[in-house]
N, C-alpha and C positions, 0 to 999 in steps of 0.2 A: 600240874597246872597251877597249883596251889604257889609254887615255889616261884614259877613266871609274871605272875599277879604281883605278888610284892616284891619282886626284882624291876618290875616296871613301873609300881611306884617310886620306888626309890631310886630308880632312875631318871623317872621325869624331874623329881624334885633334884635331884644336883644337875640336871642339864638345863634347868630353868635357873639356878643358882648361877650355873659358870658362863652361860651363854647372856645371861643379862650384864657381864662385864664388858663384854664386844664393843659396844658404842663409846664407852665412856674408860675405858684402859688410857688409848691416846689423848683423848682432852687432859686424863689427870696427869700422865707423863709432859703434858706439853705446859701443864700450868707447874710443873715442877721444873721447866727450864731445859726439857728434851727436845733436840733438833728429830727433824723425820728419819735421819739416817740410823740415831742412837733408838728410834721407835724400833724400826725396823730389825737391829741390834737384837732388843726387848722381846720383840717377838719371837724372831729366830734362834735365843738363849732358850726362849721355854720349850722350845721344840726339841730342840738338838739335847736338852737333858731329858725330853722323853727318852732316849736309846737304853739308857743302862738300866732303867726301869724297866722298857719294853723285853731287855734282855731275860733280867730276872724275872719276871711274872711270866715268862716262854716257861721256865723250868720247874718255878713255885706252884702256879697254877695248877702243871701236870702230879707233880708232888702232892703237893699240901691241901687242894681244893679252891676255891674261889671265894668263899665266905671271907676269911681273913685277909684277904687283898682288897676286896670292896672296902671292909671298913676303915684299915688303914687308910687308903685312897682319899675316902671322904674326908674322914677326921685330919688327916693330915694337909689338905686342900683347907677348910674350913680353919686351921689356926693360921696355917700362911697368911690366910685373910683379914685374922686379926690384926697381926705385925703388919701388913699392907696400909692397914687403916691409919697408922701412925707413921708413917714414910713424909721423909721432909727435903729426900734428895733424890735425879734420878738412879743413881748408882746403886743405891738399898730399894728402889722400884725394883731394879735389873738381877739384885740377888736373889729377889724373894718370888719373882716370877721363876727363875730359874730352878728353887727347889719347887713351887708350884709343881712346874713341869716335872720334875721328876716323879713325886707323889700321885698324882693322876695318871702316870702311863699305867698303873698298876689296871688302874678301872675297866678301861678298854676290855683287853686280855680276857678278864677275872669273868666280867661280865657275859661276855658273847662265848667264849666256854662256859660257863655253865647254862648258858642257853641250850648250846648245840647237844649238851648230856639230858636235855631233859626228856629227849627220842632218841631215839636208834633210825626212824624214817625219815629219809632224807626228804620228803615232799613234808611234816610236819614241822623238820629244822628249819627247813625255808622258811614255814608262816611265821616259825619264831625270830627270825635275822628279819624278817619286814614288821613283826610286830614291835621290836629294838629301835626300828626306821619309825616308826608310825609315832613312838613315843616320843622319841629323841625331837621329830620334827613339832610334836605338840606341844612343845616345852618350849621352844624355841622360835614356833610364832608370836606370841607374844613377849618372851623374856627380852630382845633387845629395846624394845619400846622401853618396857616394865622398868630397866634399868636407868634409862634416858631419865623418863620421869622421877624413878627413885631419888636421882643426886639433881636432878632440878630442883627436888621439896624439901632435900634434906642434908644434898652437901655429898662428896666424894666419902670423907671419914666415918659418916654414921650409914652412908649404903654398905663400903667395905664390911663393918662391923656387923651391919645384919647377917649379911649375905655369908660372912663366918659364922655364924652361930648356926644358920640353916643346917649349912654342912655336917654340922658339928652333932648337931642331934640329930640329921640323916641317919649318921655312921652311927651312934648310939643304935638309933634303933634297927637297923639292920646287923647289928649283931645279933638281937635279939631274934629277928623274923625271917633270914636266909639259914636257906640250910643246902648243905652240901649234897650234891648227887654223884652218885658213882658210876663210871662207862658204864653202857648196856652191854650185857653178855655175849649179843650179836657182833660187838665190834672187839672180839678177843680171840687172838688164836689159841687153837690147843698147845699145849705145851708137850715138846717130843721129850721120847724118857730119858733124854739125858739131862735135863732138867725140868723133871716133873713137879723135883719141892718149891722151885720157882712161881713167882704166880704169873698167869694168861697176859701179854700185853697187848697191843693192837699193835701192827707194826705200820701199817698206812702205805700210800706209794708216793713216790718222789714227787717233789711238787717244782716244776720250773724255776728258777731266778726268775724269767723274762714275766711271770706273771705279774711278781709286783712292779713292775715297771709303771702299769696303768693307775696304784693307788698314789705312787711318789706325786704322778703327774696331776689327778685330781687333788688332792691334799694342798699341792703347789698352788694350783689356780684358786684354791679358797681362800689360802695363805697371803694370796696378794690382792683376793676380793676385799677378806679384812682387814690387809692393809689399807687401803683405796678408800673406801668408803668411809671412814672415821676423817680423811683429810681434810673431805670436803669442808668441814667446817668443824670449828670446835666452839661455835658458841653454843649457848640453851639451849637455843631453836635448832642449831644445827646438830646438835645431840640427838632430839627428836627426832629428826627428819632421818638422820643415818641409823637409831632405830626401828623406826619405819620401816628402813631399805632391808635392811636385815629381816624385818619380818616378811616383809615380800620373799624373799628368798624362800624361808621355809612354808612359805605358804604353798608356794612352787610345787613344794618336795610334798609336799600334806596331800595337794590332790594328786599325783601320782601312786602317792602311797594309799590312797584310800582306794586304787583301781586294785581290786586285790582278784581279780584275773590277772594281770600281769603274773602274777606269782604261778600261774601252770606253763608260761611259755621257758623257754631254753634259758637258764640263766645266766648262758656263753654270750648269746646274741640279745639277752637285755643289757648284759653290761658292755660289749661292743658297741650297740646302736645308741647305746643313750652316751658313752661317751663319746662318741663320735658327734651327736646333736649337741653337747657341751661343748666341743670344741667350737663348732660353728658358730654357737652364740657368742662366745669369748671374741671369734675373732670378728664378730657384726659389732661389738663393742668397741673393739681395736679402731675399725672401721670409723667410727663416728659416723654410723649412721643415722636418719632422723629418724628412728622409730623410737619410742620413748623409753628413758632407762629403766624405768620402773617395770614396765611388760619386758623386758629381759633378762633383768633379775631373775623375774616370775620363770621366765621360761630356763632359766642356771637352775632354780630350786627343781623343776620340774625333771631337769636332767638327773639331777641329783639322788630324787625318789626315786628312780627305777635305777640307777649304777648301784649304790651301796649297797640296796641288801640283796642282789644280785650279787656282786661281789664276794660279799658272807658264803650265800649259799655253794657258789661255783669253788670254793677255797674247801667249803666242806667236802663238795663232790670229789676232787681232786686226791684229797688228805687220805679217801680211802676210810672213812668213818673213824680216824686214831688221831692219837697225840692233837687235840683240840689248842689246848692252852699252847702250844710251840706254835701251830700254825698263826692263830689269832695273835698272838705277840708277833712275828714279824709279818703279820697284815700292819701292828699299829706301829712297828719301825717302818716301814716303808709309809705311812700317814707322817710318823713325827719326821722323816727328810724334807719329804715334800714341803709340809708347812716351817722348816728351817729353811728351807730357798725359795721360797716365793717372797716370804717380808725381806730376807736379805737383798735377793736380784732387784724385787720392785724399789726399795729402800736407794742403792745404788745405781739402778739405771734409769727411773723413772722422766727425769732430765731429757735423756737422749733417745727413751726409743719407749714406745704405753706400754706396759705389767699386763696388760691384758692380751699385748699379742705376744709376750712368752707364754702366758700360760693356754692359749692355742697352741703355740711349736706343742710346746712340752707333752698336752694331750693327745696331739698326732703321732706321736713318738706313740706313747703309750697303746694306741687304736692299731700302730703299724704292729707290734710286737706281741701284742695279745693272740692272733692267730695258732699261734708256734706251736702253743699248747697242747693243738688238737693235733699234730702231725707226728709221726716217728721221729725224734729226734736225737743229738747226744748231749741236750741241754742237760747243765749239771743240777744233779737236784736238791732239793732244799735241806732234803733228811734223808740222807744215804742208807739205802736200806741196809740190818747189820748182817755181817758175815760170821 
């Protein structure tokens, strides 16, 4: 418990760190002479070099533990930010968001594995994948405001610069304060004697393709939320105000996540039903209907609290209580596609047809396909069991 504590501090503090960039990324791209299309570009680069990241912390993770990928992550985040602070084109924006991206997929991974090790009970895992949600989302009520304001008082160059050094001594000190845990005994098989000098691994059971279909699709619709909402305006005010929006969002997710009964029902049919109520709001949005965008937001965050750490939990379930770090690494490649096609499509077709009624399609898809799971099938699976 001891180890969940300060993995949650130091998780609020970098997700208050990176999430207070949200608002004010595209103003500083567009006062550096970035069209919406090269934004969109910007966004979808950081995404798309989460993969080779997501790839290696699938294998480091299971390897090597989760301590040593947290701090690199941090630390390595927190100097990008420095170099950030001192960008005079957009093209070195578009590099250094780029390694960004790749530096932070580590996080994800690092993190929600050694969550999942710090029980072997799957009904305790869960409270720790909603207690991951409850933090993430209290970091990030306030953090896009926090940044809005930040570079209203003090300018793009000396917010980047703080917000580097945050990171930076995050990671210091979580070297210090995390400590590694090792599988629980319950989730190892005996070893047959023909290789008994071998040690115990967990082998897990095969886990769908078709499952992450539903994270690409939410990921995507976030992707193109936070492209959307920075357009509106890029002045002060308008900083503020898409701050703001963002905090509605997580405020959404705050009171879902604070309902911590949700967390005893089926975590099959909380992430079915809440993404499926996602959808519907996206496409009331598409819609331009008169109900106000800010109570819609609310009601996206709201979906949001109850899909994600439903999601965690049901990947646990699935996994068969083994190989943590492989599963959660491509939980967060199927996260980093989605948020590389949502800035890209919205970017490119926003002109011709709203971002907001793709990422309805896109979520339907995902609602239709999530079923499968539960039925016999010859879906190929994600970790072939070995032979």
């Amino acid at each position: 418990m001891k180890t969940a504590i300060w993995l949650y501090l130091f998780l609020f503090v970098a997700f208050f760190d990176l999430h207070a960039q949200y608002p004010i990324l595209t103003p500083f791209a567009i006062s550096l002479g970035a069209a919406p299309s090269f934004i969109g570009l910007m966004m979808g680069m950081y995404s798309i070099t989460h993969l080779p990241g997501n790839i290696m912390a699938g294998y480091g993770v299971d390897r090597f533990g989760s301590r040593l990928f947290i701090v690199f992550s941090l630390m390595g985040a927190g100097i990008v930010l420095l170099f950030q602070s001192k960008v005079t084109d957009p093209w070195q924006l578009l590099v250094l968001r780029s390694i960004s991206g790749f530096v932070l997929a580590f996080l994800s991974p690092a993190c929600l594995a050694l969550l999942a090790r710090i029980s072997s009970d799957v009904t305790k895992q869960g409270k720790y994948m909603a207690g991951n949600g409850l933090v993430h989302t209290l970091a990030t009520v306030v953090s896009p405001a926090a940044g809005a304001y930040m570079v209203a008082k003090i300018g793009f160059t000396t917010a980047f610069y703080l917000l580097g050094w945050v990171l930076i001594v995050t990671a210091v000190c979580a070297l210090f304060f995390i400590r590694d845990i090792k599988a629980a005994p319950a989730e190892k098989v005996e070893p047959t004697s023909s290789d008994s000098k071998k040690p115990a691994i967990a082998e897990g059971t095969p886990i769908p393709w078709l499952v992450f279909l539903l994270p690409v699709a939410i990921s995507c619709a976030q992707g193109i939320l936070s492209f959307e909402l920075p357009l509106m305006s890029t002045s002060t005010e308008g900083m503020m105000e898409t701050g703001i929006l963002f905090s509605v969002v997580s405020l959404g997710a705050l009171i879902t996540l604070s309902m911590l009964f949700l967390n005893k029902l089926s975590s099959y049919y909380r992430t079915l039903w809440g993404a499926l109520g996602l959808a519907l709001v996206y496409f009331t949005i598409a819609a331009h209907t008169p109900l106000p965008f800010a109570m819609l937001l609310l009601f996206v965050g709201m979906a949001k609290g109850i899909i994600l750490p439903a999601i965690s939990t049901l990947l646990i379930e699935l996994s068969g209580g083994a190989r943590y770090g492989r599963t959660f690494s491509v939980l967060s490649i199927a996260y980093s596609v989605g948020a590389f096609l949502g800035p890209m499509l919205a970017g490119q077709l926003r002109d011709n047809l709203s971002p907001y009624y793709l990422a309805f399609l896109g979520l339907m898809i995902g609602v239709c396909f999530l079923p499968f799971h539960r039925r016999k099938t010859t879906l190929t699976p994600i970790f072939p069991k070995s032979r």
